[in-house]
Every structure is written in structure tokens, then in C-alpha cells.
C-alpha positions in Angstrom: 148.8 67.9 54.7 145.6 66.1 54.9 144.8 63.3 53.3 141.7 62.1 53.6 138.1 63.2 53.0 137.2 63.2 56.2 140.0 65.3 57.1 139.1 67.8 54.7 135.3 68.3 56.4 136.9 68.2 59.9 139.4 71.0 58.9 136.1 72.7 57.5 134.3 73.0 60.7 137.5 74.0 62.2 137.7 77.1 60.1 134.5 78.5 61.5 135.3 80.3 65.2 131.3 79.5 65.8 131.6 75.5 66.2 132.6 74.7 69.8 133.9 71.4 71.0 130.3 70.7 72.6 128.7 71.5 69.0 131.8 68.9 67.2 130.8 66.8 69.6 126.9 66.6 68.7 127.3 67.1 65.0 129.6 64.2 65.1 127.4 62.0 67.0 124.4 62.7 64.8 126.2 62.0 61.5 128.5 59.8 62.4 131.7 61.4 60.7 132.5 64.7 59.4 132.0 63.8 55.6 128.5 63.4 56.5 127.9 66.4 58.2 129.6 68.4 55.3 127.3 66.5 52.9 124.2 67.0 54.6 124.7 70.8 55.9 123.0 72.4 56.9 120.1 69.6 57.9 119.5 69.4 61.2 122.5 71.6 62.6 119.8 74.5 63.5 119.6 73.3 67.2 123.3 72.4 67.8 125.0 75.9 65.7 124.4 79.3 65.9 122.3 81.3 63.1 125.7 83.5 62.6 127.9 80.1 62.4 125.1 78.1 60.2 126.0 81.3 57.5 129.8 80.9 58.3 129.6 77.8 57.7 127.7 77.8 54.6 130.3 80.4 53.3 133.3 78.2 53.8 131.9 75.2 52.2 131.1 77.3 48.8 134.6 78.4 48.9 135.1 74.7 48.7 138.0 72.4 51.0 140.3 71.9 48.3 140.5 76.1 48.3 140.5 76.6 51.7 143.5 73.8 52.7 145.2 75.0 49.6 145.1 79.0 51.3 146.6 77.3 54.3 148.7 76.0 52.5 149.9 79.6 50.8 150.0 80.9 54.3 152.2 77.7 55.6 149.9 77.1 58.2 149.6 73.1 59.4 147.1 71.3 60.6 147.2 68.7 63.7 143.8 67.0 64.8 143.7 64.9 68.1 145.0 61.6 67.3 147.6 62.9 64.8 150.7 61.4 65.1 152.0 64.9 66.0 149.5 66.2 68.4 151.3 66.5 71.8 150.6 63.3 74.2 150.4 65.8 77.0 148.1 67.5 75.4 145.8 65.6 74.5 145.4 64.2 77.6 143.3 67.3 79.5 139.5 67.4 79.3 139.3 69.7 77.1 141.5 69.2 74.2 141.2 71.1 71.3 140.5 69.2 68.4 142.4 70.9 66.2 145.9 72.9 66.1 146.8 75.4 63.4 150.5 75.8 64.0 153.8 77.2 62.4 157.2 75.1 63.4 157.6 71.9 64.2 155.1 70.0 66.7 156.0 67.0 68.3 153.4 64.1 69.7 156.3 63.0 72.5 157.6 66.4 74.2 160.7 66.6 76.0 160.0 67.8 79.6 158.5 71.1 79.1 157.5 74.2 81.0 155.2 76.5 81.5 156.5 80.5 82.3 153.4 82.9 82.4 153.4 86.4 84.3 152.0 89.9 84.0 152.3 91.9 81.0 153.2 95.2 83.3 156.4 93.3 84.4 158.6 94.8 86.5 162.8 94.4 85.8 163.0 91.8 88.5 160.4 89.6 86.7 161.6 90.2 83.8 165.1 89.6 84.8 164.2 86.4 86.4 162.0 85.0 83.7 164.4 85.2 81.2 167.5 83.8 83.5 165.0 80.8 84.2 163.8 80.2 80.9 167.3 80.5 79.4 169.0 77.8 82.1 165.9 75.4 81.9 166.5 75.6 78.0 170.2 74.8 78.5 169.4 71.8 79.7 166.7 70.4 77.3 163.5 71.8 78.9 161.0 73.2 76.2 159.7 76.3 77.2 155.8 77.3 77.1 154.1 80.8 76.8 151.6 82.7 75.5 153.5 85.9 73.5 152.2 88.3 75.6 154.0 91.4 76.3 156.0 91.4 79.5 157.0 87.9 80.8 156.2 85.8 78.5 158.1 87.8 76.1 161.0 87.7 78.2 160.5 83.6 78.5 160.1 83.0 74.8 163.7 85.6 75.0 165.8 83.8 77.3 164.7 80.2 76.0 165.9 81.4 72.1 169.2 82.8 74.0 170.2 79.3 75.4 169.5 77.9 71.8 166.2 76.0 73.4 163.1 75.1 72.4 160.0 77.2 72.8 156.2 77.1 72.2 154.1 80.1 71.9 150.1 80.0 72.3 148.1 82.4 70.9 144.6 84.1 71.7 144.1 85.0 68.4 144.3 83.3 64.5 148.0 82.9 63.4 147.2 85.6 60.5 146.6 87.9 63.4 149.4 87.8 65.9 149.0 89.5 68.9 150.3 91.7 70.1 152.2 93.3 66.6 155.3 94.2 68.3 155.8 90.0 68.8 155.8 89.1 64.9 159.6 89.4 64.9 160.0 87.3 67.8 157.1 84.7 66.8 159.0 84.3 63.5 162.7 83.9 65.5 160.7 80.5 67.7 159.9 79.4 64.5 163.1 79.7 62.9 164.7 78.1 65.8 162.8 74.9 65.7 159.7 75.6 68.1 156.1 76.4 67.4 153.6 79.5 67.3 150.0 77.3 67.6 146.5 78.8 68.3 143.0 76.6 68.4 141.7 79.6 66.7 141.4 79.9 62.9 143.7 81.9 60.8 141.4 85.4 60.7 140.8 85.4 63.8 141.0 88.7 65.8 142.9 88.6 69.7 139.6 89.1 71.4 139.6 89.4 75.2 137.7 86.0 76.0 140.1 84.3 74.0 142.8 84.8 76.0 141.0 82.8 79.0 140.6 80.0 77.2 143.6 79.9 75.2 145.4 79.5 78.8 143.8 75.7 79.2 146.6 75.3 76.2 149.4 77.1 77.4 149.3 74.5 80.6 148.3 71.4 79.1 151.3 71.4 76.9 153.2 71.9 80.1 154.5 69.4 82.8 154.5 72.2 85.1 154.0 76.0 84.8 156.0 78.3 87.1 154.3 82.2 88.0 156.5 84.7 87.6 154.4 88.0 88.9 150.8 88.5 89.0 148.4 91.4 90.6 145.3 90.7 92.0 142.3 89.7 89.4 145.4 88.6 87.0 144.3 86.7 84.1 147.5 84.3 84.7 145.4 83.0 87.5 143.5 81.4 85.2 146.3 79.2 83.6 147.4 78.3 87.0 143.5 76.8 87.9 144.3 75.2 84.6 147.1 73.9 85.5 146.3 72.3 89.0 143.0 71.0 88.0 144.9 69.2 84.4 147.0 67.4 87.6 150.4 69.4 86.9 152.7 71.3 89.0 153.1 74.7 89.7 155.9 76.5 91.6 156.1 80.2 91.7 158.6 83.1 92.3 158.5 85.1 95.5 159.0 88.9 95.7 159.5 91.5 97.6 156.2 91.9 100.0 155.3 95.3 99.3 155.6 94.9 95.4 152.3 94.6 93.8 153.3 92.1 91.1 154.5 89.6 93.7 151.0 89.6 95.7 149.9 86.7 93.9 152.8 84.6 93.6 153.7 84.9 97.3 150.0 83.9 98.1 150.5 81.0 96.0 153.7 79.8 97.6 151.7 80.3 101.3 149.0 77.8 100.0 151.3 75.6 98.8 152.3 76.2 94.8 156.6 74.8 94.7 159.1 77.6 95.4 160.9 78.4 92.6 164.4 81.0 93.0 165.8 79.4 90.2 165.7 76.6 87.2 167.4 74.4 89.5 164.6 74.4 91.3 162.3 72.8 89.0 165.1 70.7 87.5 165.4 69.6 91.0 161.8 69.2 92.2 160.5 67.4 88.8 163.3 64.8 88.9 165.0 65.8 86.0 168.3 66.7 87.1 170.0 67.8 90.7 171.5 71.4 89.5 171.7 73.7 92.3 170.9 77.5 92.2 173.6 80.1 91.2 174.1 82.9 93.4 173.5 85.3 90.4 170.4 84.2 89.5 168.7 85.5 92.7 169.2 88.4 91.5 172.2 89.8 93.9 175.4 91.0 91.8 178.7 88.9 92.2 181.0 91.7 93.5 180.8 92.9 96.5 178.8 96.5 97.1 178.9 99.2 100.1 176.6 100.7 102.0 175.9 103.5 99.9 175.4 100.8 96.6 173.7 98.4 98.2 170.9 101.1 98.8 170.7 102.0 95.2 171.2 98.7 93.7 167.7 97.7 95.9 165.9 100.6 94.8 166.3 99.1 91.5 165.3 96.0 91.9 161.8 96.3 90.7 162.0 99.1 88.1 163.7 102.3 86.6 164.1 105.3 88.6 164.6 108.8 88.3 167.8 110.7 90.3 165.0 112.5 92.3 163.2 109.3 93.2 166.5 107.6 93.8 167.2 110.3 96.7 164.0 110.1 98.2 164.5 105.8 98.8 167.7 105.9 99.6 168.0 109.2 101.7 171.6 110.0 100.1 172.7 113.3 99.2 173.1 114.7 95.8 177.1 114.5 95.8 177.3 111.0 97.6 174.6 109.3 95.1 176.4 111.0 91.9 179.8 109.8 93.2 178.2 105.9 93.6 176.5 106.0 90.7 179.5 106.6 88.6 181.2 103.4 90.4 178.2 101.6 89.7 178.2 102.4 86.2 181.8 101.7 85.6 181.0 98.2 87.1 178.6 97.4 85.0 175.8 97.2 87.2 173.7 99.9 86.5 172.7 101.4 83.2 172.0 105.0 83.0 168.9 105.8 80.7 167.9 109.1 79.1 166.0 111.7 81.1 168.2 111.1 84.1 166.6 107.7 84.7 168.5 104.6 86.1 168.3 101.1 85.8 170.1 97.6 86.7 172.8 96.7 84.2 173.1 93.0 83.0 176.5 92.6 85.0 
């Protein structure tokens, strides 16, 4: 996996959470190469590291960095350094790089056209609905999809990319022996399976502390030739990626919502000040200059058939999330007998599922 001395010391500093780019930078400069730095640590590192990351440090290197790339090793955990023939191009090309990847899959230096699908983790079905559908069509036609395993959209990005057989990139917040959140394992180990890549900057033991999140978003972007916002609140961390995003010179197209719906605040604030509108994948497809492929009707999220009065009411009461029979009454001012009667047509279609405790929700017809 690595085959050089040098490589060996610059995997060892990577190990240690404590050693920022800043510090790689100066500890490089004052030794000249990461051989010599591992040689002659811990002289002269007591202004540039940390007290705690001088110990850390000290630690790894009596484990040794024949033992610790050989427990990467056990753990099939790779290694990609800027520069490495497989360190994405795209990459490597924002300010602030990571020097190193610890990744499981496949990575690739040249990416096909990829994209970016970040959201809020308190989706509602419409975001859900439509991250998936977008993810899934952008995959069918060769786009590689980016995210960060999060519950909510992402999870439903990293879903509909594995349905259309695609491509997909997760980042992580955390180390990769730590995946966050737990209920994601499965679906980290399916993007591996299926040819993409779970990567972190982070090292392996690494816990999903909140600040990493932040700064794991500068990745999620930069491995992106555009990232599209699929629902946000206000003081969203997803806000971050998309600063990222328009500041590493790369698009950024969002999805509108219904005004009133606090998840589409942001992205409707975003397409005032000028992010791209996205409805669909064609869309982007359209707006990046990969290929002309106009929007289906069913993806904006309107059924094919036909609907009356009466369904039409229910059917946008659902839009944005479950409901209860009570609650369903009270939006659609129906009585009892009329919404039980379309209901039951509704159901027979398809197009809505019922759930237990009397709730309701939007079928996948």
C-alpha cells in the first residue's frame, strides 16, 4: 500500500487527529521530509504541536509504522496522499486539501462528472422523495453521486444512486472504524460493494464529534463539480458545504418548496440570490453541459393519473409528511365519510400508503 519510507512517516502523522494541515505544513518545512521529522521527534515540534498530540504522537511511533500500516491493513483501510495517482483531481485542487484519505472502495484521480446532494437530516417525504428520484436519474446517466451519510437526505441520495446501479461517494465526520451514524453501516458497506467509496480525513478511531462535521463538508464539495440543496432550516449546517462550494468556484442549484415549509426556507432563499434551479436531474444535466434531458412530469412530484377535487386535497396534505386521519380533516376540511371513501380509491391506486396508528402517507405510485 505504501511503499516508501517516507510514506510510512507521512501516514504516521496522519494517524494522530492533533496534527493539522498548518502543523504538516511547518514540520515539513523545518525538516525537510517526513522521514526526518519521524527521526528526530520530538525535537523542536514543542511550538508547532500540541502537548496532547506531542504524547500521541510519541505513542504511535513506539507502536512502530510497520504495525500501524499493517492494522490498516487488517482493517482494509487504504491510504491516498495528495499527489497519489488516485487522489481525485478535483480534489486536490481546493485550498485546503487534505493531505491524506483513508478510504474503503475504489478512488479514482480522474472522476466522472460528479455531484454533490446534501440536505437536512429532519427531511420531510418531499425531500426525501426528491433526493432519491434525483440522485437515481443523475446516476443513470453516469453522474457520481456525493454525500456525507447523514441521516435524512443524504441517506436518501447515497439510496437512489445504488438503485440506478450508479456510483456514489460517502464522506465521513468521523474515523472509518467509527461510522456514523450506526444505522448507516449497512448502507456504507452496500456503496462499497457497488464500486464507490466511504473516505474520511479523519483517522480510523476517530469519534463523529460535532466540529468535524463542518469541516468534513470542505470534502463533500470539493469532490463535487456541483452540489445541489435539497432542504435546509435556518442555522443548517448544510449551509456550510454550500459556502464551500461557491467559494472552491463550483456550482450550486437548489430545490424549491413549498413557502410555508420550514425545510424549504433556505433553499428558496438560495434560488432568490441566485444558486441554479433545480426540479429535476435534467436540470443539472442540462445546466452543466452534460446532456439535454428534459424533466419528467413525475419527478415534480405530481402523480400521473388524474385526481379529483376531493384527492387532490389529500394528496397535498401529504406532500411534506405523514398524517394522522384527524389531522388530515382539519387541512382538508372533508368530512369523515367523504375522506374514508377517497382514501380507499387512493389506496387502491397506489398513491397513498396507509401506516399503523391510522396515519397516512404518499405511496411510491
Amino acid at each position: 500500500m505504501l511503499n516508501s519510507a517516507d510514506q510510512l512517516c507521512r501516514l504516521w502523522l496522519s494517524l494522530c487527529e492533533g496534527v493539522s494541515l498548518k502543523a504538516r505544513e511547518k514540520l515539513l518545512h523545518l525538516y525537510g521530509s517526513y522521514e526526518a521529522v519521524f527521526e528526530q521527534f520530538p525535537r523542536g515540534t514543542s511550538g508547532i504541536l500540541s502537548a496532547k498530540t506531542i504524547q500521541e504522537l510519541s505513542r504511535l511511533k513506539a507502536i512502530g509504522v510497520d504495525k500501524l500500516l499493517l492494522r490498516l491493513e487488517e482493517l482494509h483501510i487504504n491510504v491516498s496522499f495528495v499527489g497519489d495517482e488516485n487522489y481525485p483531481i478535483l480534489l486536490s485542487n481546493i485550498q485546503d486539501a487534505p493531505d491524506t484519505l483513508f478510504y474503503k472502495g475504489i478512488l479514482f484521480r480522474e472522476e466522472v462528472p460528479s455531484v454533490a446532494i446534501v440536505g437536512s437530516r429532519r427531511e420531510t417525504r418531499y425531500g426525501r422523495n426528491q433526493a432519491f428520484n434525483i440522485a437515481q436519474e443523475l446516476a443513470r446517466q453516469g453522474v457520481c453521486i456525493v454525500s456525507g451519510l447523514a441521516r435524512g437526505i443524504d441517506t436518501a441520495a447515497h439510496q437512489g444512486a445504488l438503485a440506478a446501479g450508479g456510483r456514489t461517494i460517502a464522506v465521513l465526520g468521523s474515523g472509518l472504524n467509527r461510522m456514523y451514524p450506526a444505522e448507516n453501516l449497512k448502507l456504507a458497506e452496500e456503496i462499497i460493494s457497488a464500486g464507490g467509496a466511504v473516505i474520511t480525513e479523519l483517522p480510523p478511531n476517530t469519534e463523529p464529534l460535532a466540529y468535524h462535521f463542518p469541516i468534513r463538508n470542505r470534502i463533500v464539495s470539493g469532490l463535487a463539480h456541483a452540489t445541489v440543496l435539497v432542504e435546509a432550516r435556518e442555522k443548517s449546517g448544510t449551509l456550510i458545504t454550500l459556502n464551500h462550494a461557491l467559494e472552491q468556484g463550483r456550482e450550486v442549484f437548489a430545490l424549491p418548496g413549498e413557502v410555508d415549509s420550514p425545510g424549504s426556507v433556505i433553499p428558496n432563499r438560495m434560488i432568490r440570490e441566485g444558486a441554479r434551479l433545480c426540479t429535476c436531474a435534467g436540470d443539472i444535466l442540462e445546466d452543466m453541459g452534460w446532456i439535454a434531458y428534459p424533466c419528467k412530469e413525475e419527478q415534480l412530484g405530481f402523480p400521473s393519473m388524474e385526481l379529483n377535487t376531493e384527492q387532490t386535497l389529500i394528496y397535498e396534505a401529504l406532500q411534506d409528511d405523514s398524517k394522522s386521519f384527524e389531522e388530515l380533516i382539519a387541512i382538508t376540511k372533508l368530512d369523515t365519510a367523504q375522506l374514508n371513501t377517497q382514501i380507499t380509491f387512493l389506496e387502491l391506486d397506489g398513491i397513498i400508503e396507509i401506516l399503523p396508528g391510522r396515519m397516512f402517507k404518499l405511496g411510491k405510485a
